[in-house]
PQR file with spaces between the fields and no chain letter, atoms N, CA, C, O and H, PARSE charges and radii, in Angstrom:
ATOM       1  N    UNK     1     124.686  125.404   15.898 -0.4000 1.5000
ATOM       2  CA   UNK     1     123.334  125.027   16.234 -0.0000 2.0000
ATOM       3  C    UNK     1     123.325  124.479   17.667  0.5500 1.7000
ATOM       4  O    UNK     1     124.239  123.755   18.062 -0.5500 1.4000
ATOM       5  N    UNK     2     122.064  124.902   18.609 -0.4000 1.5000
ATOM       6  CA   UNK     2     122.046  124.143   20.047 -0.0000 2.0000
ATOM       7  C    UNK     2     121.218  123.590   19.585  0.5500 1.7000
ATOM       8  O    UNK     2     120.379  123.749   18.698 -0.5500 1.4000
ATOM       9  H    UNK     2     121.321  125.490   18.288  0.4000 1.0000
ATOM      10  N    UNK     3     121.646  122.559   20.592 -0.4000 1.5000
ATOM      11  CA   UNK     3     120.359  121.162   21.061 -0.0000 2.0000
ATOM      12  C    UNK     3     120.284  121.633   22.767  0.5500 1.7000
ATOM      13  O    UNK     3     121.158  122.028   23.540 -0.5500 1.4000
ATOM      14  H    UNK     3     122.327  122.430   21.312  0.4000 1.0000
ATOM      15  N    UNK     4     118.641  121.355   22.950 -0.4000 1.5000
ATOM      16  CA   UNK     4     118.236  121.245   24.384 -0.0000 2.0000
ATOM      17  C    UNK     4     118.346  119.750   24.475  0.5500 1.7000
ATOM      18  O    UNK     4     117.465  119.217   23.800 -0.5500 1.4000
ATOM      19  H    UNK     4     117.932  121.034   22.322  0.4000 1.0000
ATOM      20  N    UNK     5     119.270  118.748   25.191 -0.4000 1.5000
ATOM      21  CA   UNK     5     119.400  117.845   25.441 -0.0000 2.0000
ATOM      22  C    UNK     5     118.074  117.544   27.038  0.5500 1.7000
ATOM      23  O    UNK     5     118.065  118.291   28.016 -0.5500 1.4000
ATOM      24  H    UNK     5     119.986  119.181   25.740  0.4000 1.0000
ATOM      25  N    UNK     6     117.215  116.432   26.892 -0.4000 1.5000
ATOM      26  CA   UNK     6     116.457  116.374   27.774 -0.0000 2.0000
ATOM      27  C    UNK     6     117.763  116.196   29.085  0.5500 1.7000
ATOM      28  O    UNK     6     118.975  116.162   28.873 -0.5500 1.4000
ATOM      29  H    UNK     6     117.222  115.825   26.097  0.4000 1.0000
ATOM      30  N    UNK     7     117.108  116.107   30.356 -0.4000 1.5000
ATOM      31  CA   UNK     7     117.784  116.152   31.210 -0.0000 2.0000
ATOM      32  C    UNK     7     118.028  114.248   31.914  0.5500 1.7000
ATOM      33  O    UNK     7     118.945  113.893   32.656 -0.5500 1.4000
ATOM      34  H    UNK     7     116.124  116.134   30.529  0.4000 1.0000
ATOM      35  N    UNK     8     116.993  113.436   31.417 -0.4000 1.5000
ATOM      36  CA   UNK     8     117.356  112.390   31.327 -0.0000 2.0000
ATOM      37  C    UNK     8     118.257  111.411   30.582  0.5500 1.7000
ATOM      38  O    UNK     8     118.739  110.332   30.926 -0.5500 1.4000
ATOM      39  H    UNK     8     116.249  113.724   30.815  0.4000 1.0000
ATOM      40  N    UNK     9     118.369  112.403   29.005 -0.4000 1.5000
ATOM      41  CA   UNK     9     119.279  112.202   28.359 -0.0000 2.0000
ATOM      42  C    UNK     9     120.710  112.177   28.655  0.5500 1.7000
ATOM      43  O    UNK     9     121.560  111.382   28.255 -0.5500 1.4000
ATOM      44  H    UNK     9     117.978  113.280   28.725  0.4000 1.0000
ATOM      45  N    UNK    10     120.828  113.217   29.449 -0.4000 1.5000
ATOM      46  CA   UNK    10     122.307  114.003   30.039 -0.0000 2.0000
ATOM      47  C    UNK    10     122.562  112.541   31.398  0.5500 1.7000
ATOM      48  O    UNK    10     123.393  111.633   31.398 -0.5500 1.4000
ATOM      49  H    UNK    10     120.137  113.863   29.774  0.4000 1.0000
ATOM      50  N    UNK    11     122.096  112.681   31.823 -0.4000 1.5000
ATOM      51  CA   UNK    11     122.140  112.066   32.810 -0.0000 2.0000
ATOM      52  C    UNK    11     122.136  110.048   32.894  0.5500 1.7000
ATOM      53  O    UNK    11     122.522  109.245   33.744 -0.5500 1.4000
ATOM      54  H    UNK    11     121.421  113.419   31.823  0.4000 1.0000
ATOM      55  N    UNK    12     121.477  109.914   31.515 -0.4000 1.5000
ATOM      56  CA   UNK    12     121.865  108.607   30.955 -0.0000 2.0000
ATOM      57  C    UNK    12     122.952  108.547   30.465  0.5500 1.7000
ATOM      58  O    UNK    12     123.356  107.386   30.395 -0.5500 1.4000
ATOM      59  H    UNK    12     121.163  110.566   30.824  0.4000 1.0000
ATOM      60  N    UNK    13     123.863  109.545   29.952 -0.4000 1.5000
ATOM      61  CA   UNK    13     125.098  109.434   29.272 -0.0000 2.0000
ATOM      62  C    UNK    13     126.128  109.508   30.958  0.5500 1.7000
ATOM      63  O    UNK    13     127.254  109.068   31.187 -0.5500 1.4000
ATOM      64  H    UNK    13     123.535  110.488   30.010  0.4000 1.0000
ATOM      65  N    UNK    14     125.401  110.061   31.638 -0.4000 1.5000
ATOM      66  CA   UNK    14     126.653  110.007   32.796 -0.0000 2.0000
ATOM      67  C    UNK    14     126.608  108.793   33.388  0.5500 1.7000
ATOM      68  O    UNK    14     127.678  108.346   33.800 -0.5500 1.4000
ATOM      69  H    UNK    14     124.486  110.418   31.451  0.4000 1.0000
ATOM      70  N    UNK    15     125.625  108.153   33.529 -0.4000 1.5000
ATOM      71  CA   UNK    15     125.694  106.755   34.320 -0.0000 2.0000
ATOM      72  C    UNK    15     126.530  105.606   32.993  0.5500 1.7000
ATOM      73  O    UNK    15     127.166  104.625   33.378 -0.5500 1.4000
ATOM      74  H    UNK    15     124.755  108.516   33.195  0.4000 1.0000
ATOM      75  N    UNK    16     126.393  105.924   31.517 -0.4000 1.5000
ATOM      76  CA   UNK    16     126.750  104.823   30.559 -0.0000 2.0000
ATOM      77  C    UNK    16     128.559  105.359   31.028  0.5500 1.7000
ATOM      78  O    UNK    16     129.563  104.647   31.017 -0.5500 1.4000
ATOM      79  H    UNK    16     125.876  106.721   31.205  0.4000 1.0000
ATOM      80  N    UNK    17     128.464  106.567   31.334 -0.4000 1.5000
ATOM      81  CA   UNK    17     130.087  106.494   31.547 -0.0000 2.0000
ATOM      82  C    UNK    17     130.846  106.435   32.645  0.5500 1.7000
ATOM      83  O    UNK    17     132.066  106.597   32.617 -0.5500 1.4000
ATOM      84  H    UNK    17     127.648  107.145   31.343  0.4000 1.0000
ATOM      85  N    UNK    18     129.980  106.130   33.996 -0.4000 1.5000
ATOM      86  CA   UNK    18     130.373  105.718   34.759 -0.0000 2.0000
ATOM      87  C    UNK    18     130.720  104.387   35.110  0.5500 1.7000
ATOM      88  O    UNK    18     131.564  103.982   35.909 -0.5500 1.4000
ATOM      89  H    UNK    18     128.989  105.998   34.019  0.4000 1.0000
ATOM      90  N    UNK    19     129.460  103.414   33.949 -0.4000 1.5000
ATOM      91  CA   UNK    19     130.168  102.335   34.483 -0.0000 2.0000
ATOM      92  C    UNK    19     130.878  101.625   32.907  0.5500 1.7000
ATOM      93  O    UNK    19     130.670  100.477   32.513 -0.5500 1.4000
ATOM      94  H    UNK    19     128.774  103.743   33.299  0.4000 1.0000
ATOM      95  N    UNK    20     131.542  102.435   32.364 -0.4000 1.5000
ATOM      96  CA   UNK    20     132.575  102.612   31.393 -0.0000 2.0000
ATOM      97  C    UNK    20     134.114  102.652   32.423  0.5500 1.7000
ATOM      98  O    UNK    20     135.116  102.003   32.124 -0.5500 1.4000
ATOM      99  H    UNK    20     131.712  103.367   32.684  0.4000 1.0000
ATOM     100  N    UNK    21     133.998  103.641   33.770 -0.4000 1.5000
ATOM     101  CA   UNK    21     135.025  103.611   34.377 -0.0000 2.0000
ATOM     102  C    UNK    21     134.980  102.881   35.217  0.5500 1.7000
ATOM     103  O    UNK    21     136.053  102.810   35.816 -0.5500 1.4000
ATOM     104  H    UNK    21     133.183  104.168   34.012  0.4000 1.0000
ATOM     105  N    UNK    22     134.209  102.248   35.593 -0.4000 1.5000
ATOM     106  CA   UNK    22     133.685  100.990   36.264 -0.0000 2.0000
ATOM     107  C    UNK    22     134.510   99.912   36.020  0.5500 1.7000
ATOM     108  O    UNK    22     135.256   99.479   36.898 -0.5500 1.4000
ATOM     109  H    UNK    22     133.337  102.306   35.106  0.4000 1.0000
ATOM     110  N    UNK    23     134.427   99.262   34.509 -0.4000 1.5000
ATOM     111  CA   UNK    23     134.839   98.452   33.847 -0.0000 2.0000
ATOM     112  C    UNK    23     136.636   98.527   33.565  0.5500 1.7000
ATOM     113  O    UNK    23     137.440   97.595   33.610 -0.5500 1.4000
ATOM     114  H    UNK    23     133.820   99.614   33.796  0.4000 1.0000
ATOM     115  N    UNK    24     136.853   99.824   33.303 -0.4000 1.5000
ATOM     116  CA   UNK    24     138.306  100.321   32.740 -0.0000 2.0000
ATOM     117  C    UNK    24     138.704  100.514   34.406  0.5500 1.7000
ATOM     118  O    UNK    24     139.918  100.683   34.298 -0.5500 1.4000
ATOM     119  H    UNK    24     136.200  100.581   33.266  0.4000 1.0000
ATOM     120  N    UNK    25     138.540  100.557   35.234 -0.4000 1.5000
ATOM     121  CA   UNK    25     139.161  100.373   36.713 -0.0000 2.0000
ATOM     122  C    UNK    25     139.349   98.877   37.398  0.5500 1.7000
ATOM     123  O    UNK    25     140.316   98.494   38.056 -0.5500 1.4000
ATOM     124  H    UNK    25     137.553  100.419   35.321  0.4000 1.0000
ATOM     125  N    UNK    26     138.133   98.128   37.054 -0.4000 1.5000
ATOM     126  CA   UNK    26     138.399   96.554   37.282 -0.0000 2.0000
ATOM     127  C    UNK    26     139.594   95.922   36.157  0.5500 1.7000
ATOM     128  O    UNK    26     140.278   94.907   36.284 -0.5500 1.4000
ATOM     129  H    UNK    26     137.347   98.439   36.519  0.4000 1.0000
ATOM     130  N    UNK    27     139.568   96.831   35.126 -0.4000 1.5000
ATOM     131  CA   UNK    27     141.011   95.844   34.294 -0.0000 2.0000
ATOM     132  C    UNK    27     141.761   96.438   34.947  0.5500 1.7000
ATOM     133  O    UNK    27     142.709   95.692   35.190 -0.5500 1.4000
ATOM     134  H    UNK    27     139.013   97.656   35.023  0.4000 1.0000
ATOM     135  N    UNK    28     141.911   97.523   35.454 -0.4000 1.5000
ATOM     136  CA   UNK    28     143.426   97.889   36.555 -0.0000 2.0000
ATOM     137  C    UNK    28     143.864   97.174   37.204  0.5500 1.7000
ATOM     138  O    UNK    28     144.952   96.598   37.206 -0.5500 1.4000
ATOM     139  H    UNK    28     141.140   98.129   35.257  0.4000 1.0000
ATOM     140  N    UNK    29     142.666   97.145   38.091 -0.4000 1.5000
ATOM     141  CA   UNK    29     142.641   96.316   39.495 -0.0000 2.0000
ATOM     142  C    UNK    29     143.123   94.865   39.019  0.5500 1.7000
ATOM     143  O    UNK    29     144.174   94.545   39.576 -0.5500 1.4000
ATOM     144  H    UNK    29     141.782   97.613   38.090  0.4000 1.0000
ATOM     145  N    UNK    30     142.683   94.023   38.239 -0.4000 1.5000
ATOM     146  CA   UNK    30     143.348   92.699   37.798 -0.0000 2.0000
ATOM     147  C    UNK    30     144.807   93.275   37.460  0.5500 1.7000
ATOM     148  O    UNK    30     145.655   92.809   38.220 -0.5500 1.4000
ATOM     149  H    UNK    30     141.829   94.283   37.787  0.4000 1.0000
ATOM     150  N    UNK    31     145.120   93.835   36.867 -0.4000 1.5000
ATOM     151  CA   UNK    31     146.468   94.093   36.372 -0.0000 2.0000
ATOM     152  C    UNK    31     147.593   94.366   37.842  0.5500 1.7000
ATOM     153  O    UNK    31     148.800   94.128   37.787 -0.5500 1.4000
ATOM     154  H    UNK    31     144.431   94.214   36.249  0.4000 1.0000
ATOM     155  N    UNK    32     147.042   94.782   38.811 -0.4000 1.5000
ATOM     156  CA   UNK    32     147.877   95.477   39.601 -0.0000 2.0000
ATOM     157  C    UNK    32     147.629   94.397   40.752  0.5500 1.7000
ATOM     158  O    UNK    32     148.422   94.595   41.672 -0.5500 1.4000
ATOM     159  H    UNK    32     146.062   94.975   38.856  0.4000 1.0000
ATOM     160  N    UNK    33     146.704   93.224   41.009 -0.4000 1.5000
ATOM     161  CA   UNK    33     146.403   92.285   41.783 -0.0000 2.0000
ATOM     162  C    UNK    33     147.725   91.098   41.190  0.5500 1.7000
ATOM     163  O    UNK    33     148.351   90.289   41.875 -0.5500 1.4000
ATOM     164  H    UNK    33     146.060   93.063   40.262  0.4000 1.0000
ATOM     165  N    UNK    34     147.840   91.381   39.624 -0.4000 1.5000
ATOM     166  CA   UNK    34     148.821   90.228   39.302 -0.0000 2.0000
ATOM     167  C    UNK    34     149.709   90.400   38.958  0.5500 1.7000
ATOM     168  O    UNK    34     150.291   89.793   38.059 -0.5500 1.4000
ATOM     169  H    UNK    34     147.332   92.039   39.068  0.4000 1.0000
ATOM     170  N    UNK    35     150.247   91.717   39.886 -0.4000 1.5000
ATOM     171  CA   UNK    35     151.641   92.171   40.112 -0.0000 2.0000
ATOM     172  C    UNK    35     151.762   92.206   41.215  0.5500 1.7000
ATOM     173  O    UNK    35     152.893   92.598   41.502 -0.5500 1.4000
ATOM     174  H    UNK    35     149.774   92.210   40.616  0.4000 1.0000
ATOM     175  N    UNK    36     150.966   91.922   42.332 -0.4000 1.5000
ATOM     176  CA   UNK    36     151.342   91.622   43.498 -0.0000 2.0000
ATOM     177  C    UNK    36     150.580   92.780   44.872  0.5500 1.7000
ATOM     178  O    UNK    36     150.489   92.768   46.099 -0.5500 1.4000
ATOM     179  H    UNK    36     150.047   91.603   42.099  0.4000 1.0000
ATOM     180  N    UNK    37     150.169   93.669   43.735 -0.4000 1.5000
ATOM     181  CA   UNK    37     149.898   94.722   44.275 -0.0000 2.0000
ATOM     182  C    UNK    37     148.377   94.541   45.113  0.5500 1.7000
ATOM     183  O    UNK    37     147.517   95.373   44.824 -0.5500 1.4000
ATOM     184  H    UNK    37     150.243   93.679   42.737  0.4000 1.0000
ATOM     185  N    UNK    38     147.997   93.389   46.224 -0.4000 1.5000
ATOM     186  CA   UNK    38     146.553   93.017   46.380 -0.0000 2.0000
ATOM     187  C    UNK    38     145.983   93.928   47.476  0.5500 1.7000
ATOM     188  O    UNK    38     144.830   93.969   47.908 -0.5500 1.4000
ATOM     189  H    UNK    38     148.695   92.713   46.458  0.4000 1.0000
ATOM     190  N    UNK    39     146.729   94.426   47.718 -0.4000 1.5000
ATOM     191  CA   UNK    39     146.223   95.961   49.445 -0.0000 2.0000
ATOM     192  C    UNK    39     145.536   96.789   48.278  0.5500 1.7000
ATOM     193  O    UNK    39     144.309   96.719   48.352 -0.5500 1.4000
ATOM     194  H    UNK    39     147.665   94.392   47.367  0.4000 1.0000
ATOM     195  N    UNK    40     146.080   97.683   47.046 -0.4000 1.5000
ATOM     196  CA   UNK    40     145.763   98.596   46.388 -0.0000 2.0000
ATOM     197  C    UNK    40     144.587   97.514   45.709  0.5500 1.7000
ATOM     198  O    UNK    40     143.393   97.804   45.631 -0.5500 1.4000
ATOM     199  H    UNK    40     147.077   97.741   46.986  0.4000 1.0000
ATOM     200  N    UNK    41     145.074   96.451   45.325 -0.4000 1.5000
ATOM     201  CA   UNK    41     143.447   96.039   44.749 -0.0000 2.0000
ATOM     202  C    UNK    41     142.169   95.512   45.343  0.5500 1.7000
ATOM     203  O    UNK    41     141.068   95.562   44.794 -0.5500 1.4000
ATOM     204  H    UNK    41     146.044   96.215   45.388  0.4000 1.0000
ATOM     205  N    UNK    42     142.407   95.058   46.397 -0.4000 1.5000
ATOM     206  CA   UNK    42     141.130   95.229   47.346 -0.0000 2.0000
ATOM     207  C    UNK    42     141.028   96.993   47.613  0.5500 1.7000
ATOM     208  O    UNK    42     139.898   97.110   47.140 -0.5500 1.4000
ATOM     209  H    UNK    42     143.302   95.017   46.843  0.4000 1.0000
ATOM     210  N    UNK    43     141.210   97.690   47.814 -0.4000 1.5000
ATOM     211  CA   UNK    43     140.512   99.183   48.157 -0.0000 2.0000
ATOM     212  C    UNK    43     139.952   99.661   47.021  0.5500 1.7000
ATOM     213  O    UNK    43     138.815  100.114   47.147 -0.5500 1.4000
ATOM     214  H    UNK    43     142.129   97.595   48.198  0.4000 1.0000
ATOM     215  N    UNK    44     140.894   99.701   44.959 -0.4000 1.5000
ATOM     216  CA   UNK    44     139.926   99.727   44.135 -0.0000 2.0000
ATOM     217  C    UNK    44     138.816   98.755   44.199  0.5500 1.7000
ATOM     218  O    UNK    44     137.760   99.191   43.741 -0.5500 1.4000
ATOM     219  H    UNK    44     141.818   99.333   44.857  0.4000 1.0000
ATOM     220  N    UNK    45     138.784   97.277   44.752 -0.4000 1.5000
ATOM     221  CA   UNK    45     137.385   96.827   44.685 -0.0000 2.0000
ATOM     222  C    UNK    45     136.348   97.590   45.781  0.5500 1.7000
ATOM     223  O    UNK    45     135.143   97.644   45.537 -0.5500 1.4000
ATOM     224  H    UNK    45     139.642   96.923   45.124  0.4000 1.0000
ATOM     225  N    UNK    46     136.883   98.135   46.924 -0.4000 1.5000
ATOM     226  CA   UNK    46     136.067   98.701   47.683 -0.0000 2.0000
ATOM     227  C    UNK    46     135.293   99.828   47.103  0.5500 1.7000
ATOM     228  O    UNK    46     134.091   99.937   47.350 -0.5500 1.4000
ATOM     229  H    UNK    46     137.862   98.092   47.123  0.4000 1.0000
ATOM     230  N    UNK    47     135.773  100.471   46.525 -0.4000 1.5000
ATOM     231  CA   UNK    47     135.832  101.864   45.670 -0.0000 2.0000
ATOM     232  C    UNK    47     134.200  101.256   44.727  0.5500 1.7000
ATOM     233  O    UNK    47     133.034  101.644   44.656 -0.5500 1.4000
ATOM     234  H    UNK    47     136.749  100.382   46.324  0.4000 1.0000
ATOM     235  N    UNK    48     135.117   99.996   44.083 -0.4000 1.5000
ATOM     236  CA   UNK    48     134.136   99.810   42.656 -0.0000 2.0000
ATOM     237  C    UNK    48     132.579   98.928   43.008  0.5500 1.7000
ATOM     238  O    UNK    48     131.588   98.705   42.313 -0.5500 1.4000
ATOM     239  H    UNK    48     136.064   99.680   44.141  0.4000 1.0000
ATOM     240  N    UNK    49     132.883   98.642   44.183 -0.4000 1.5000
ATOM     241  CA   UNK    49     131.183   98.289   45.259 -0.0000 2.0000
ATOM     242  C    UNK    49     130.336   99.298   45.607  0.5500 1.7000
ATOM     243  O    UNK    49     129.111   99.173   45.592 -0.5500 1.4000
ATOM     244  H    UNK    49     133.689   98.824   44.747  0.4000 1.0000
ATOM     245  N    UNK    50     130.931  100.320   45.929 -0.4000 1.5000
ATOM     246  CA   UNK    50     130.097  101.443   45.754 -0.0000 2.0000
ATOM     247  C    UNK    50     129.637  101.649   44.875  0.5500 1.7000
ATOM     248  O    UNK    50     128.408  101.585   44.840 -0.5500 1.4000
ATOM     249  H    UNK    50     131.926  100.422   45.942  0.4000 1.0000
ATOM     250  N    UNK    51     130.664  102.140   43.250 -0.4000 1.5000
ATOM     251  CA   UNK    51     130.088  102.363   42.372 -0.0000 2.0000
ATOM     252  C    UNK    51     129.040  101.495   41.640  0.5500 1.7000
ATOM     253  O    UNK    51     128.316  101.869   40.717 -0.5500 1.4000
ATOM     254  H    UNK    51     131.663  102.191   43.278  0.4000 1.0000
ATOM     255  N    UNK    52     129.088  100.096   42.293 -0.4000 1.5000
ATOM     256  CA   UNK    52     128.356   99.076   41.685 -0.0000 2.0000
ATOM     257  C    UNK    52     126.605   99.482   42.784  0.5500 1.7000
ATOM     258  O    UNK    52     125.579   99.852   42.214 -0.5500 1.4000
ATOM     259  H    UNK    52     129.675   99.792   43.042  0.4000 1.0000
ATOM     260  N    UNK    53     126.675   99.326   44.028 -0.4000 1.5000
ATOM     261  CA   UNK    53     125.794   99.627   44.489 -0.0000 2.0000
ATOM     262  C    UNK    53     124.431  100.857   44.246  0.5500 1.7000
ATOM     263  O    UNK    53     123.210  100.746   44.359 -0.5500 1.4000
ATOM     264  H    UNK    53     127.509   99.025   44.492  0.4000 1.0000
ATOM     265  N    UNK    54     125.444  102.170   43.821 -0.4000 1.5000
ATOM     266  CA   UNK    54     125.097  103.075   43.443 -0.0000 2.0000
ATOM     267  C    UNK    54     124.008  103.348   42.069  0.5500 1.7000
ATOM     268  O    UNK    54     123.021  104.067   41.913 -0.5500 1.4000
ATOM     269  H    UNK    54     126.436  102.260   43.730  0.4000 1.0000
ATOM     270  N    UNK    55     124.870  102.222   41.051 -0.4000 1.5000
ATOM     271  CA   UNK    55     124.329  102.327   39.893 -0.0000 2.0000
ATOM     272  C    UNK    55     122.903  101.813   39.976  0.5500 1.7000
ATOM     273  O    UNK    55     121.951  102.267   39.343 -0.5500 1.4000
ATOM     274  H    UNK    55     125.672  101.638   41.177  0.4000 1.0000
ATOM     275  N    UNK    56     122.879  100.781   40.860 -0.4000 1.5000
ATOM     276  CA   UNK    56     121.310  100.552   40.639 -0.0000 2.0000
ATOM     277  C    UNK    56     120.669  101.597   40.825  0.5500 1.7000
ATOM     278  O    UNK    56     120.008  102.102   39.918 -0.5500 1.4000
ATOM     279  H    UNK    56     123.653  100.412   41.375  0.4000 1.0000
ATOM     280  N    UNK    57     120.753  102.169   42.161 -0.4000 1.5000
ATOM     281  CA   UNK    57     119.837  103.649   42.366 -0.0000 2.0000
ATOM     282  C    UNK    57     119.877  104.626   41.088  0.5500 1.7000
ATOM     283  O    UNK    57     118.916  105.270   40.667 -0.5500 1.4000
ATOM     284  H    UNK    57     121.290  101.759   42.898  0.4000 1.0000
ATOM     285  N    UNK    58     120.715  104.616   40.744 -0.4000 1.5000
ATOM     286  CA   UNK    58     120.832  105.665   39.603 -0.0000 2.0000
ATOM     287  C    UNK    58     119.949  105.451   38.511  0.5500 1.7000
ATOM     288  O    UNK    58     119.121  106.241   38.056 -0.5500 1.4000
ATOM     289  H    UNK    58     121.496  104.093   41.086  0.4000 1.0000
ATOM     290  N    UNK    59     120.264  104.089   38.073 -0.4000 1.5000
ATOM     291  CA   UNK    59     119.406  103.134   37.014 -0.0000 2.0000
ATOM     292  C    UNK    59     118.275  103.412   36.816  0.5500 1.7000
ATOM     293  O    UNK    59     117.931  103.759   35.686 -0.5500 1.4000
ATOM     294  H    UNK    59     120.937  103.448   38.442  0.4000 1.0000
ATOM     295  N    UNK    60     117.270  103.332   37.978 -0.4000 1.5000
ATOM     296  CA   UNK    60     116.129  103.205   39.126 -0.0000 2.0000
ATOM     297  C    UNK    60     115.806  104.760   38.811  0.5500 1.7000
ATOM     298  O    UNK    60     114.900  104.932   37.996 -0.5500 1.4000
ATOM     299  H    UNK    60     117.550  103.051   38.896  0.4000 1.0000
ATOM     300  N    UNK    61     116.156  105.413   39.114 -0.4000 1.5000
ATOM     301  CA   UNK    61     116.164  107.394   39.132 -0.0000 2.0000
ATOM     302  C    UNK    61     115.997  107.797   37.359  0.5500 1.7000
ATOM     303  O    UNK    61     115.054  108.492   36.982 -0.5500 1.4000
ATOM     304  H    UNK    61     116.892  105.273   39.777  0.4000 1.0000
ATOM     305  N    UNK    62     117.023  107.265   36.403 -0.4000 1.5000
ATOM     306  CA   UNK    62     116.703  107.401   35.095 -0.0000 2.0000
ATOM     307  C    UNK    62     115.694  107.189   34.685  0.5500 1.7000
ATOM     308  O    UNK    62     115.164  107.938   33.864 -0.5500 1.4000
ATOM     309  H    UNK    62     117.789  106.701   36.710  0.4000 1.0000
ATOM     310  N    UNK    63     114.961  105.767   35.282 -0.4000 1.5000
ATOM     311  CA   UNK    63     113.519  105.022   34.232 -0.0000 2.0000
ATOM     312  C    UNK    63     112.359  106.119   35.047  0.5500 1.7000
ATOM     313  O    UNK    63     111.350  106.217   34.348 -0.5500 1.4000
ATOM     314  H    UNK    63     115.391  105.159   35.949  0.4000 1.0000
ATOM     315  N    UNK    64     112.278  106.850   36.180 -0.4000 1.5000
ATOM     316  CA   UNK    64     111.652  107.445   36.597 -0.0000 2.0000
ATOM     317  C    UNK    64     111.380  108.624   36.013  0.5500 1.7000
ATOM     318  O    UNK    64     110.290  109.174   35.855 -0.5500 1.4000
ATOM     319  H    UNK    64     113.097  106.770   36.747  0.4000 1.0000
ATOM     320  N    UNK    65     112.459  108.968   35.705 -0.4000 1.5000
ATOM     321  CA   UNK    65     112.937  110.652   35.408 -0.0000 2.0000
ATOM     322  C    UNK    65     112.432  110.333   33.820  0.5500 1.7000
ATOM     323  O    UNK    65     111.947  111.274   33.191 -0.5500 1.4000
ATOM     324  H    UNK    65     113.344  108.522   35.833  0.4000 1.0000
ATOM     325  N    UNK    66     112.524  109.268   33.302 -0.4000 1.5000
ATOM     326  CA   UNK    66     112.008  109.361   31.407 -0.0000 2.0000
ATOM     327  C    UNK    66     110.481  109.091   31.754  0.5500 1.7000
ATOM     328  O    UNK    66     109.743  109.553   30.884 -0.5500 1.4000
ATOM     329  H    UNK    66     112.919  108.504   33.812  0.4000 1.0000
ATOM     330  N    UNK    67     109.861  108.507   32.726 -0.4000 1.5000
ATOM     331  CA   UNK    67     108.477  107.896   32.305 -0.0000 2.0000
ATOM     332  C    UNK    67     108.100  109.646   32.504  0.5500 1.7000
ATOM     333  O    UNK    67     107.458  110.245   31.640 -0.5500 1.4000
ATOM     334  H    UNK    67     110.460  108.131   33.433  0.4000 1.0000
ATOM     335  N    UNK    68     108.537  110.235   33.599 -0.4000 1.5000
ATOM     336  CA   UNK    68     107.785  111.797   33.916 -0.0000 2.0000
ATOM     337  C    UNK    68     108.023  112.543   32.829  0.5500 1.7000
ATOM     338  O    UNK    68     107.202  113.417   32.552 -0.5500 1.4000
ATOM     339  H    UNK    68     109.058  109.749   34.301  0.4000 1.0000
ATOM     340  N    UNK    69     109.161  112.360   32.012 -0.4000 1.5000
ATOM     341  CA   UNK    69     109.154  113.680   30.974 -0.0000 2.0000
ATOM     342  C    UNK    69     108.461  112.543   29.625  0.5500 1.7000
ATOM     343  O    UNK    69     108.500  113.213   28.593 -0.5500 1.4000
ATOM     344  H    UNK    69     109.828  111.649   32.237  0.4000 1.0000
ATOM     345  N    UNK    70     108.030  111.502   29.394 -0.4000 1.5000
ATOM     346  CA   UNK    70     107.024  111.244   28.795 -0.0000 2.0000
ATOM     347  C    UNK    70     105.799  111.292   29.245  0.5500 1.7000
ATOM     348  O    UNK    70     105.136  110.376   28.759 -0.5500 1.4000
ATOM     349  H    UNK    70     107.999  110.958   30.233  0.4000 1.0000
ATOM     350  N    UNK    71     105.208  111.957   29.960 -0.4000 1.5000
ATOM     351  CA   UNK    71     103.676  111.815   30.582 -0.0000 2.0000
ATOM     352  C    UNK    71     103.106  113.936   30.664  0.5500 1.7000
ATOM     353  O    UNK    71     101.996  114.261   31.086 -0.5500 1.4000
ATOM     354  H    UNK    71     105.747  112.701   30.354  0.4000 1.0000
């Protein structure tokens, strides 16, 4: 059986799993900061500011993209 998945749907599951890797990259980054490793963990935090920055826009783009395919 297919499902037509709306396209806001699809696209809400990619942002819930982005900042799924969001989360599972900051326990790295602690792990590898308290091994000494703090060059590699400041650049994953650089990395994960983006992804943090980003998400709002994205966030922002989802509630848009559902109010239009409800209207």
């Amino acid at each position: 059986m297919t499902h037509e998945y709306p396209l806001s749907d699809v696209l809400g599951r990619m942002y819930e799993n982005q900042l799924a890797l969001e989360a599972a990259l900051m326990e790295l980054t602690l792990r590898l900061e308290e091994q000494g490793s703090v060059e590699a963990g400041g650049n994953v935090r650089g990395a994960l500011e983006t992804i943090g920055e980003n998400a709002g826009h994205i966030k922002q783009g989802l509630a848009r993209l559902k109010r239009q395919e409800t209207s």
